[in-house]
C-alpha positions in Angstrom: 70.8 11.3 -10.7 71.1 12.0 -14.1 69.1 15.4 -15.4 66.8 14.6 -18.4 67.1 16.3 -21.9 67.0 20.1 -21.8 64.1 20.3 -24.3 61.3 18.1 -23.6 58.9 16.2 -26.9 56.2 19.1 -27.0 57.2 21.6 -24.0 59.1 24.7 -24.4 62.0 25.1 -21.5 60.9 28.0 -20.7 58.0 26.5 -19.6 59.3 23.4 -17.8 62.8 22.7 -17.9 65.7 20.1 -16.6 66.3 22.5 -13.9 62.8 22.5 -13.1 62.7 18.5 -12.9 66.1 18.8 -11.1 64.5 21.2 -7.9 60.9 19.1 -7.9 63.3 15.9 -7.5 65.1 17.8 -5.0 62.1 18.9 -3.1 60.2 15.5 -3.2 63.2 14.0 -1.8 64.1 16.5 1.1 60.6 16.6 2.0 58.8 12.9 1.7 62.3 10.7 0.8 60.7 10.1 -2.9 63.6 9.6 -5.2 62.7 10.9 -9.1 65.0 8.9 -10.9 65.9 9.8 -14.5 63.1 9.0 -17.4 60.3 10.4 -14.7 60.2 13.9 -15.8 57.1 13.6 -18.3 55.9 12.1 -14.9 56.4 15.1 -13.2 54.9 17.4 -15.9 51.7 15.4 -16.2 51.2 15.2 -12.3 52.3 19.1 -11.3 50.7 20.6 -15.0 47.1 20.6 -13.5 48.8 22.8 -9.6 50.8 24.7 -11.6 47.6 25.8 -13.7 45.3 26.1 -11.0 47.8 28.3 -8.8 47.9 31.4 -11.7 51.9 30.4 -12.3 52.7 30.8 -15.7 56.0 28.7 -15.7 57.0 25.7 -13.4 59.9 27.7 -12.4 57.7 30.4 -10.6 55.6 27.2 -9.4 58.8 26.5 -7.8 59.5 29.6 -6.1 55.8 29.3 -4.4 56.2 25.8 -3.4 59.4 26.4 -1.5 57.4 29.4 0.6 54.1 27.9 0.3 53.9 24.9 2.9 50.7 24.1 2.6 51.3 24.5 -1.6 54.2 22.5 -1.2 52.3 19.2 0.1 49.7 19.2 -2.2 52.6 18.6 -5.0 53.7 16.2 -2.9 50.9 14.6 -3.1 50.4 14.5 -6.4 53.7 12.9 -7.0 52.8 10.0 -5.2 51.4 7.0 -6.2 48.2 5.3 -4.6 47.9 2.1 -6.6 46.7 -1.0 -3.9 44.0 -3.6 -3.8 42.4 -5.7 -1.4 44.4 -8.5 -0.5 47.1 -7.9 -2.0 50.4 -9.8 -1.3 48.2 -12.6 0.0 50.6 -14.7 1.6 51.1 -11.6 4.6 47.4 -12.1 5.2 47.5 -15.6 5.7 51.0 -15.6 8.0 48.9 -13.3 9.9 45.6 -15.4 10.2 47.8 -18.4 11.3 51.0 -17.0 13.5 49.9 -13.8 14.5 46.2 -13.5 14.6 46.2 -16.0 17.7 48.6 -14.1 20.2 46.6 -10.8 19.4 43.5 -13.0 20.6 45.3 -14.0 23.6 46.2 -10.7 24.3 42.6 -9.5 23.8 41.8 -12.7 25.9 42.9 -11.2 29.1 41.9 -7.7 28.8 45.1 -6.7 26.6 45.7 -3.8 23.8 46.8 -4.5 20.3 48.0 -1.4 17.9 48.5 -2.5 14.2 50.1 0.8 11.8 49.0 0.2 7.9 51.4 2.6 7.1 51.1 4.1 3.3 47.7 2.8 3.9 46.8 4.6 0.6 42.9 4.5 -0.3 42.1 1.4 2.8 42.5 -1.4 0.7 44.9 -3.0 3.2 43.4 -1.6 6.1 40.7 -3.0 5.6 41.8 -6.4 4.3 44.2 -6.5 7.9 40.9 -5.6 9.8 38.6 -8.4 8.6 41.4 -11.0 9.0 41.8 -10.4 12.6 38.5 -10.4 13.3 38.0 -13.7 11.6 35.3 -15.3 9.5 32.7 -15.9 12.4 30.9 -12.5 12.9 29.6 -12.8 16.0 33.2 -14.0 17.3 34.7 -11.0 16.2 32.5 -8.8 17.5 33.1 -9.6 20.6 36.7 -9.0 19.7 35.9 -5.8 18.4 34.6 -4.9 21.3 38.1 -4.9 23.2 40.8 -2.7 23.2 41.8 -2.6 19.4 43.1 0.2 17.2 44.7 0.1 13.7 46.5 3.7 12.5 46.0 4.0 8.3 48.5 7.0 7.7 49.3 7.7 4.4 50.8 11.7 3.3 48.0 11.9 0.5 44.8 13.0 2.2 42.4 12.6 -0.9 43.1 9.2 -0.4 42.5 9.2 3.0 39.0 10.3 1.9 38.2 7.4 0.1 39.4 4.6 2.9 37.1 6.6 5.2 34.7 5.9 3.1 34.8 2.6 3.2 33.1 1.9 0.0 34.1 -0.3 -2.9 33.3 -1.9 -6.0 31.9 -5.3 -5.2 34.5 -6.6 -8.3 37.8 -4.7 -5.7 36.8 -7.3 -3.1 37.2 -10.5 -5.2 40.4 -11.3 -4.0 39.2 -11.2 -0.3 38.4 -14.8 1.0 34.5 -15.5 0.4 33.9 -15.9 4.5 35.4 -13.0 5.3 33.8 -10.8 3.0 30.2 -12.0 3.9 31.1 -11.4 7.6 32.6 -7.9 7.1 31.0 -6.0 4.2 27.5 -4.6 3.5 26.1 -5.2 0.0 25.3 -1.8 -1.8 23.8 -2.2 -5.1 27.4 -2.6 -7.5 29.0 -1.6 -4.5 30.0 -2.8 -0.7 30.4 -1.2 2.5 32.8 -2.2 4.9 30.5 -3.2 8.1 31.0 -0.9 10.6 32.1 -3.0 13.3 35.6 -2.8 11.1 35.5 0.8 10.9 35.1 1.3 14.3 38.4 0.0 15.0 40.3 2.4 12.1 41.9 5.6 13.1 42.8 7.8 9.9 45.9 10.1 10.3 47.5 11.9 7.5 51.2 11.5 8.0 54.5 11.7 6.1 56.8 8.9 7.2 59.7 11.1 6.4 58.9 13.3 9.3 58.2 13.3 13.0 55.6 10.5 14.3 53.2 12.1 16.8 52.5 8.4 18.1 53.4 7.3 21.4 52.5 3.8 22.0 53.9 0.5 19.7 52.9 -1.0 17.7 52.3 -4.9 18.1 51.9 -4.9 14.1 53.4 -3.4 11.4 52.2 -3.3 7.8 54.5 -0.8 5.5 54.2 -2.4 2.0 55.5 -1.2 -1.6 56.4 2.2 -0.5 60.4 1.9 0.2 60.4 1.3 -3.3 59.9 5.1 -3.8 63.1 5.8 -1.4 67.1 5.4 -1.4 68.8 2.7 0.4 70.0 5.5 3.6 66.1 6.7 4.0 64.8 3.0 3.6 67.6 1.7 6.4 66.6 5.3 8.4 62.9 4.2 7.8 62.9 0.2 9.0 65.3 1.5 11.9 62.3 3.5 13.4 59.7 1.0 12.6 61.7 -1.4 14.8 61.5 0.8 17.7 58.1 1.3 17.3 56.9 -2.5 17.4 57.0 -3.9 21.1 58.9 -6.9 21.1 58.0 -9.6 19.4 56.1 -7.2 17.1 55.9 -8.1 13.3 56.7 -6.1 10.4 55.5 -7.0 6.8 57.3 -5.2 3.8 56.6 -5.2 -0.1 57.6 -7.8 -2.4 60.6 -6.3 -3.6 61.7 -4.4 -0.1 63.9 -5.9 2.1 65.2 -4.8 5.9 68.9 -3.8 5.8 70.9 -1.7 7.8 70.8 -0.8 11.9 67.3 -2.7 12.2 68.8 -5.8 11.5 69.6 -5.3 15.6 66.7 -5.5 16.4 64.6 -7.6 13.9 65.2 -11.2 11.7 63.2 -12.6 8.9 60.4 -14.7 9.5 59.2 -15.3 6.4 59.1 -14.0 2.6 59.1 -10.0 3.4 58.2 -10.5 6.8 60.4 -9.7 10.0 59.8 -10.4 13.9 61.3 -7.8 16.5 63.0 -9.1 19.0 61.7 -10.2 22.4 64.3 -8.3 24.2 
């Protein structure tokens, strides 16, 4: 990684310098995987400016020094390094290969007093979460339910809490949900003025866990779905490979997992998983 210019437009270096960018990029990386490539270190100014003002440091250097002692410091620049940009169904073509080839063995599972686990993981501010929800439990409210009524559980993890907050919430701009097929939102949403609940049979059926993927996963059970979508993209190719590896062992198998647009599965998981359509791999049944 190449270090950016040692004076910065408008910033004194004594202030905030390459070899400040050079141990935040360090830190993000050894800590969350987040690779700061070069050109991001106005990026890194605007988005650790506000901590480094609010925590009495009078240099990003000595901002530094407390964030490598200060665990708790530490995350919340984390945080604010990462990006939580999502919207309701988004990548829509995952949705709908879920509605029609996976959607119908979860029933079946459900069917005869099964579990099913789904993981939105990087689930940002619910916006996929939420979107996964209502397509399994189908257009038909009453059907679903009854299906919500069975043993179902979806993990949202995501390492920024504040937005955490907000998919907890539940509660959107009517305009957010356009993009959601009309049945499903009538079933699943409660008009609220300019904005719309999500019904709280689908909320019942979230668990909200803050959780950095980089790090240990307290979960025990697998997963029968996957959902880890434009956040590799953040990542070098050894921490993506180290990444898809353990979300392989966490599906059961035949599980599915969906990746971004512009992610791919390479390395060890290829053992264990193949491509099953654009971005979207099955485990195998062994």
């Amino acid at each position: 990684m190449l270090a950016p210019p040692e004076t910065l437009p408008g910033i004194s270096p004594g202030i905030y310098s390459a070899a400040d960018f050079a141990a935040v990029s360090e830190i993000a990386h050894r800590e969350a995987g987040i690779v700061l490539a070069e050109g991001k270190a106005m990026l890194v100014y605007s988005r650790l400016a506000p901590l480094v003002r609010d925590s009495g440091c009078a240099t990003f250097g000595s901002y530094i020094l407390r964030i490598r002692e200060d665990a708790e410091e530490r995350n919340r620049a984390i945080m604010a390094l990462t990006t939580n940009h999502t919207f309701f169904y988004r990548e829509a073509h995952h949705f709908e290969h879920f509605a029609s080839h996976v959607r119908p063995g979860l029933l079946e599972t459900l069917g005869r007093g099964g579990k099913v686990r789904l993981w939105s993981a990087g689930s940002s501010s619910g916006e996929e979460t939420w979107s996964l929800l209502m397509t399994l439990l189908g257009p038909d409210r009453a059907a679903g339910e009854h299906l919500a009524r069975g043993d179902v559980r979806l993990l949202a993890s995501d390492i920024a809490a504040h937005a955490l907050r907000k998919a907890e919430a539940a509660r959107y701009r009517t305009e957010e949900l356009k993009a959601v097929p009309e049945a499903l939102v009538r079933a699943w949403t409660v008009p609220a003025g300019e904005e719309a609940e999500i019904a709280p049979a689908v909320r019942s059926l979230a668990r909200f866990r803050t959780l950095n993927l980089h790090g240990p996963w307290p979960m025990q059970g697998k997963f029968d779905v996957i959902f880890c979508r434009n956040v590799m993209i953040y990542f070098d190719n050894p921490t993506k490979e180290r990444l898809v590896a353990r979300f392989a062992e966490a599906l059961v198998p035949g599980g599915w997992l969906y990746v971004g647009h512009s992610e791919r599965v390479t390395g060890p998981a290829l053992q264990l998983l193949a491509t099953a359509g654009p971005t979207i791999y099955r485990r195998s049944e062994a």
